[in-house]
C-alpha positions as CSV (number, residue, x, y, z in Angstrom):
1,X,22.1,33.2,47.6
2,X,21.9,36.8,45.4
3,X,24.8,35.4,43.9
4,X,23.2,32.4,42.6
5,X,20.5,31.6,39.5
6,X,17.8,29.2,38.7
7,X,19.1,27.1,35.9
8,X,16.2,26.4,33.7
9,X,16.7,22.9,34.5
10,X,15.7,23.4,37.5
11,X,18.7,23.3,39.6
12,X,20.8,26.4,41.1
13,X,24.2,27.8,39.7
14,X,26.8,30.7,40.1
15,X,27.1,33.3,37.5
16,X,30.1,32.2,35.9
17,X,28.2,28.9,34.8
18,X,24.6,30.0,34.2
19,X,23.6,29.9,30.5
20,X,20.6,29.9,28.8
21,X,18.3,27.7,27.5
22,X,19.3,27.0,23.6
23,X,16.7,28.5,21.3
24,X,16.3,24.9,19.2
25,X,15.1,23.8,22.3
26,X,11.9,26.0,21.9
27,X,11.9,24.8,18.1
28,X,8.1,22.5,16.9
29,X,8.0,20.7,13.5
30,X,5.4,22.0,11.2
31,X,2.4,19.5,11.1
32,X,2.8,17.3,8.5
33,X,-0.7,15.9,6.5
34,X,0.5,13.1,4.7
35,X,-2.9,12.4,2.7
36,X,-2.7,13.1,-0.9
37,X,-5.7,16.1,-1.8
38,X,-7.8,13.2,-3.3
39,X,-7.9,9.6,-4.3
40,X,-9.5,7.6,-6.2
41,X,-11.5,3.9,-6.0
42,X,-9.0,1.1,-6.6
43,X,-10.0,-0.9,-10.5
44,X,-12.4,-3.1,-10.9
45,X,-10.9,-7.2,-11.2
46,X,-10.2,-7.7,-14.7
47,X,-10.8,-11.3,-15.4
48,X,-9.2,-12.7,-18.6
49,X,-10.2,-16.0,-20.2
50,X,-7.6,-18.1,-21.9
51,X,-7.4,-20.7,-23.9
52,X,-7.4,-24.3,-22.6
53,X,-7.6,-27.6,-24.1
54,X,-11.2,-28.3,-23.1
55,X,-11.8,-24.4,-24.3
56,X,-10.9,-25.3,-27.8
57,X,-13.6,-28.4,-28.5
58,X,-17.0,-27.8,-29.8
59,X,-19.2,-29.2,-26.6
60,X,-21.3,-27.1,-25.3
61,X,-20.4,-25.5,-21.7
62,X,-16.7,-26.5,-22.1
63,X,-16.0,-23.6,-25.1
64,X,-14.5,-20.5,-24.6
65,X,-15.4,-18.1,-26.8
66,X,-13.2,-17.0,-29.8
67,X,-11.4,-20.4,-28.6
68,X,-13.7,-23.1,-29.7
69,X,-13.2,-24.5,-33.2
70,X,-16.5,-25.7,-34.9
71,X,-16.8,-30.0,-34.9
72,X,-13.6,-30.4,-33.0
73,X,-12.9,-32.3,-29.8
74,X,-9.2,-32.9,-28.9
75,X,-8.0,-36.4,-28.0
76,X,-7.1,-35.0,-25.0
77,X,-10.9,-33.7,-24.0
78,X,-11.5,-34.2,-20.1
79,X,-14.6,-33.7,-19.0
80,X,-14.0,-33.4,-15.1
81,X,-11.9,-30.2,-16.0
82,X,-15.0,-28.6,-16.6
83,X,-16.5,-25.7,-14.7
């Protein structure tokens, strides 16, 4: 038994095939923080009005401004597509 060694496994061996534990065993990543230092709110909703048929005529509620030409109501005027 004087002969023999603890393996650090845990088991017993002979001298000739003992052998360390490998240092990279013993080897801990560094602690990673993957939060940028600061941040910041995400923009406000842009909302963008286009031009529509129904924007175009000159009735009140349906024109969109800098869209509405003065005494004009398209042919094609629809007023169900109204909000």
């Amino acid at each position: 038994m004087s002969e023999m060694q603890r393996h650090w496994q845990g088991y017993w061996v002979c001298n000739r095939h003992w052998e360390a534990r490998h240092p990279q065993d013993f080897v801990r990543p560094v602690a990673e923080n993957p939060t940028p230092p600061w941040v910041q709110p995400p923009p406000a909703n842009t909302f963008v009005q286009f031009c529509t048929l129904n924007g175009t005529c000159a009735i009140i509620g349906s024109a969109i401004v800098d869209c509405a030409v003065i005494d004009y109501v398209s042919p094609s005027y629809d007023p169900t597509l109204d909000d």
